[in-house]
C-alpha positions as CSV (number, residue, x, y, z in Angstrom):
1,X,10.5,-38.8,-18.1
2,X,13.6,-38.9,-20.4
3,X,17.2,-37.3,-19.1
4,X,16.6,-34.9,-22.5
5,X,13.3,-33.5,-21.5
6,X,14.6,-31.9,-17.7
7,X,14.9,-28.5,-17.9
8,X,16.9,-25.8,-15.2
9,X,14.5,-23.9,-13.5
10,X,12.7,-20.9,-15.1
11,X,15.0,-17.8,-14.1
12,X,13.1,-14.3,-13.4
13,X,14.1,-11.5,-15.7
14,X,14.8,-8.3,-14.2
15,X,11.4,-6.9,-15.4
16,X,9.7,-10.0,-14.1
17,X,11.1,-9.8,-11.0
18,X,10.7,-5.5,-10.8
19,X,7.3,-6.2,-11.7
20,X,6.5,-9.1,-8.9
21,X,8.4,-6.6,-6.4
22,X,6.0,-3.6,-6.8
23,X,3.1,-5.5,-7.6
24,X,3.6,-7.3,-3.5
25,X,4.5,-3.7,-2.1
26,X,0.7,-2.1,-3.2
27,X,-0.6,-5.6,-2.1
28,X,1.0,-5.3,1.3
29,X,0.0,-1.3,1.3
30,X,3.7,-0.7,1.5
31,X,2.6,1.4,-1.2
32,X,-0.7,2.8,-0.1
33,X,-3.4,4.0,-3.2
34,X,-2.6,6.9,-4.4
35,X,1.4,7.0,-4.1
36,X,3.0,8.4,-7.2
37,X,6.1,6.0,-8.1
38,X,9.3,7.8,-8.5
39,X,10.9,6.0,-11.5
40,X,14.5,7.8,-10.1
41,X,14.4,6.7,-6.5
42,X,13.4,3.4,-7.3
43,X,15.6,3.2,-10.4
44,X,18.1,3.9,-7.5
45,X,16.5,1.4,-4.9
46,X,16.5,-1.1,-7.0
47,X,20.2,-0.3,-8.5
48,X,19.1,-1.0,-12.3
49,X,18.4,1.3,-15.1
50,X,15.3,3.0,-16.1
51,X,14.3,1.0,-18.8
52,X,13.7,-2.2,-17.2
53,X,12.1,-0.6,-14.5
54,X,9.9,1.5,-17.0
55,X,9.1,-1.9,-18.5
56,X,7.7,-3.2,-14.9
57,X,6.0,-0.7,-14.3
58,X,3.7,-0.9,-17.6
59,X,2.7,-4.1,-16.5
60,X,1.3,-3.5,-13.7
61,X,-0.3,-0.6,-15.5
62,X,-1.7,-2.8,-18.1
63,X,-2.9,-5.2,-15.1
64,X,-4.5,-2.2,-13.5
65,X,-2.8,-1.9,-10.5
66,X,-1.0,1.3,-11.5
67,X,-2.2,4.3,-13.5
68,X,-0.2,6.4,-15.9
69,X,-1.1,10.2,-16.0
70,X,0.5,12.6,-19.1
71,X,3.4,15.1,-17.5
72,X,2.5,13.9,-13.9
73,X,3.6,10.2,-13.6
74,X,2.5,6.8,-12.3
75,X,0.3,6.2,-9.4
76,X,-0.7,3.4,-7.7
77,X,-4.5,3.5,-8.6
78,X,-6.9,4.1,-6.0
79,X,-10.2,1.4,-5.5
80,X,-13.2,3.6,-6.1
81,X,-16.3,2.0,-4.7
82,X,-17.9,0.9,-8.5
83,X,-14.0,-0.6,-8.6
84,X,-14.7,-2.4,-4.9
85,X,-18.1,-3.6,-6.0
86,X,-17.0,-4.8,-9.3
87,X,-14.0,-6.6,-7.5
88,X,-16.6,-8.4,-5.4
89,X,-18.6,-9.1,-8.3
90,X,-16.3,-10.9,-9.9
91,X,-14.9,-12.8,-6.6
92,X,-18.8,-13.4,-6.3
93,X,-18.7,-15.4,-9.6
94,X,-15.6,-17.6,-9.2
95,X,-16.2,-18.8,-5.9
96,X,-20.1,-19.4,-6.8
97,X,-18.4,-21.6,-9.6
98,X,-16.2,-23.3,-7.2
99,X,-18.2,-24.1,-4.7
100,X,-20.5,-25.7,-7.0
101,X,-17.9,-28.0,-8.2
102,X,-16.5,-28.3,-4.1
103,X,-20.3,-29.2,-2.9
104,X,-20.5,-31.6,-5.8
105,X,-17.5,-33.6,-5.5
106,X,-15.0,-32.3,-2.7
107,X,-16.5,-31.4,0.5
108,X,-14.2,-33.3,3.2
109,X,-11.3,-32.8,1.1
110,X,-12.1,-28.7,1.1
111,X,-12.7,-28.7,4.3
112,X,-9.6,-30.2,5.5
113,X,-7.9,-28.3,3.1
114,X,-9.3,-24.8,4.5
115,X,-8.7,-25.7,8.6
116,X,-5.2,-24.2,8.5
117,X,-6.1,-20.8,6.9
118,X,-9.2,-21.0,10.0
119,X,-6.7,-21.8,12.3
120,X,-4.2,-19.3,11.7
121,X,-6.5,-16.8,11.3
122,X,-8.1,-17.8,14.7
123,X,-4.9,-17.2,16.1
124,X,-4.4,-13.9,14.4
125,X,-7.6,-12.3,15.5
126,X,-6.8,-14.1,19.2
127,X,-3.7,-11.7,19.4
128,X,-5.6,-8.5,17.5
129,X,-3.4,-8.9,14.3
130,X,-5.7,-7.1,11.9
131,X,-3.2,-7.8,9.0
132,X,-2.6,-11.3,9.8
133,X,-6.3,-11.4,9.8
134,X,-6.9,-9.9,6.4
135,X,-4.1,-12.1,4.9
136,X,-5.6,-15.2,5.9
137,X,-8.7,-14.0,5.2
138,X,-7.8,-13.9,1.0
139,X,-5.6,-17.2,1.8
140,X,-8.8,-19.0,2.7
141,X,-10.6,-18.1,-0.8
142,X,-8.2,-18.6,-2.5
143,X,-7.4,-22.1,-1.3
144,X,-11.3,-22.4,-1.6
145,X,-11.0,-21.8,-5.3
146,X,-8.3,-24.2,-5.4
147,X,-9.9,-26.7,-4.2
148,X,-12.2,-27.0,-7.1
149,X,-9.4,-28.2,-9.0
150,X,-10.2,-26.4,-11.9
151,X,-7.7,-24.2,-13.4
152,X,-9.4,-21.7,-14.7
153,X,-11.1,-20.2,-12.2
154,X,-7.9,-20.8,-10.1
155,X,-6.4,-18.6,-12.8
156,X,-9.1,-16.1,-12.6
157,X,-9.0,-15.8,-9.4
158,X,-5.5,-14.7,-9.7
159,X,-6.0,-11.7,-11.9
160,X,-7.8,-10.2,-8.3
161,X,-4.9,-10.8,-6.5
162,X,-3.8,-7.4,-5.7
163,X,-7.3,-5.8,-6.0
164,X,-8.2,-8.2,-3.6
165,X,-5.9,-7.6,-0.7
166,X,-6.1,-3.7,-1.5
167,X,-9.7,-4.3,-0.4
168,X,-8.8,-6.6,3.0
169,X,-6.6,-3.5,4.2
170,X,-9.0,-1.4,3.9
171,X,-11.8,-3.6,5.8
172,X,-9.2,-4.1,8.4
173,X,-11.0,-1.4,10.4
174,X,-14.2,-1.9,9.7
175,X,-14.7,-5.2,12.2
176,X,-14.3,-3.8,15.9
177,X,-14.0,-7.8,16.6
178,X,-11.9,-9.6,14.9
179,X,-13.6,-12.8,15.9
180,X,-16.4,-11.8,14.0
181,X,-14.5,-12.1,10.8
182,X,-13.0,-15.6,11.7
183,X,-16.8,-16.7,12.6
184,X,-18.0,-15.8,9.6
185,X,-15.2,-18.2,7.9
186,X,-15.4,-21.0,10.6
187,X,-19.3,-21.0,9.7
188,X,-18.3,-21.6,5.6
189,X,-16.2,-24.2,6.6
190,X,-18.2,-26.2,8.4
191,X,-21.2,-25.6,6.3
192,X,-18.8,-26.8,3.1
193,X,-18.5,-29.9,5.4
194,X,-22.1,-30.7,6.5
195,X,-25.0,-28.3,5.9
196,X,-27.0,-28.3,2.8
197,X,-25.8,-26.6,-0.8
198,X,-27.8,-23.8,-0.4
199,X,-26.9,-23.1,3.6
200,X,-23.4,-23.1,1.9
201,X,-24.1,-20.7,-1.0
202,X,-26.4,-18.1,1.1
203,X,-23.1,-17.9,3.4
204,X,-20.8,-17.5,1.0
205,X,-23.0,-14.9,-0.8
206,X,-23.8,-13.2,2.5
207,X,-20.1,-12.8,3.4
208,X,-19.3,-11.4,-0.3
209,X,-21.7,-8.6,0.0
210,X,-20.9,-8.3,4.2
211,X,-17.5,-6.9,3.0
212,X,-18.9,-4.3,0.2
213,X,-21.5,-2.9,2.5
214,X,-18.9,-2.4,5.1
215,X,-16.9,-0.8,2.8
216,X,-19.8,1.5,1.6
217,X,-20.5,2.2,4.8
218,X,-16.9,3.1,5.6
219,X,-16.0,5.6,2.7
220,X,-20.1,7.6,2.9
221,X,-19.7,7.7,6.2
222,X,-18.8,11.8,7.2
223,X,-17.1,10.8,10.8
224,X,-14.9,8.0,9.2
C-alpha cells in the first residue's frame, strides 16, 4: 500500500460517541425498558450541550431502541411479545442462512471458533453468573454468524444488537439452571462439528423458539 493512501484513525464525533454510550447502557439494562431519558441530567452527565445529545438520541430512535412521545419525552422502548417474537424471527433467518453456508464449507473452523464463547460461558453458569451467561450467550451467535464469512448477514445481524441482549436479560430468570442454557450451546457446537445438517438445523431451530416460549411463558404467567 502506498505512504499516500494511510489514513489516521476514524475519530468518533460527539454524537457518534453519545449515541454508542446510550445505545450499550439499554443493552447492559443500565437503562431498563421503559426509563424516560432526561435530556438535562444527561446533558449534565455527559458535560455537553443539548444539541448533540438531542442528535444521539434520534438515532437510536430511528434504530428503534428509543421512542419519542409528544410533550412527555424519550423512553427507552419496551419489547412487547409481537416485538420478542419478531426479534426471534429474524435471528431465526440469519443464522438459518449461516449455518447453511458454516455446514457447507466451515464446520471445524466454526467450531473451533465457537469453543471460547462455550467455555466462558461454562464457567459463567459454574459460578451462577446469570449475566455473564446471557452475554456469552449473544457472543456465541454472533461469532456463529461470523463465521459464515459473509457480510451481510454479519451486518444484519448487527441491526439486533441491542434488541437482542434486551431479550437475554430478560431470559436470565427464566432457566433455574444455568447449565441448561450452556448444554443447549455445547450440543450446537458439537453438532456443527459432527452430526448431520439437519441434527444441526432442528437444534438451532429448537433453541430459537426455546427462548420465545420461555419468554411467553414468563410475561402470561399471573405469579411471575
Amino acid at each position: 500500500m502506498p505512504i499516500s493512501d494511510l489514513r489516521p484513525p476514524r475519530r468518533q464525533s460527539t454524537v457518534e460517541y453519545l449515541a454508542e454510550q446510550l445505545r450499550t447502557a439499554v443493552m447492559t439494562g443500565q437503562l431498563p425498558p421503559g426509563t424516560q431519558l432526561g435530556e438535562a441530567d444527561l446533558a449534565e452527565r455527559f458535560e455537553v450541550s443539548r444539541g448533540p445529545l438531542r442528535e444521539a438520541m434520534q438515532r437510536l430512535v430511528s434504530e428503534g431502541i428509543l421512542h419519542a412521545i409528544v410533550n412527555r419525552g424519550v423512553f427507552v422502548n419496551e419489547l412487547t411479545l409481537a416485538d420478542v417474537a419478531d426479534v426471534y424471527r429474524t435471528r431465526s433467518v440469519i443464522e438459518r442462512g449461516a449455518l447453511e453456508i458454516v455446514l457447507a464449507e466451515r464446520r471445524e473452523e466454526t467450531y473451533r471458533a465457537l469453543e471460547a464463547s462455550v467455555r466462558t460461558m461454562r464457567e459463567a453458569a459454574d459460578r451462577g453468573d446469570g449475566t455473564a451467561v446471557s452475554d456469552t450467550d449473544q457472543e456465541f451467535h454472533e461469532v456463529l454468524v461470523e463465521s459464515s464469512g459473509s457480510p451481510r448477514l454479519i451486518r444484519a445481524m448487527r441491526t439486533l444488537l441491542v434488541e437482542t441482549r434486551m431479550c437475554l436479560g430478560e431470559l436470565e430468570t427464566t432457566y433455574p439452571d444455568l447449565g441448561a442454557q450452556v448444554r443447549e450451546h455445547e450440543e450446537l457446537r458439537e453438532a456443527i462439528r459432527a452430526e448431520s445438517p439437519a441434527r444441526a438445523r432442528e437444534l438451532l431451530l429448537a433453541h430459537l423458539d426455546d427462548a420465545v416460549e420461555r419468554l411467553v411463558a414468563k410475561r402470561t404467567d399471573p405469579a411471575a
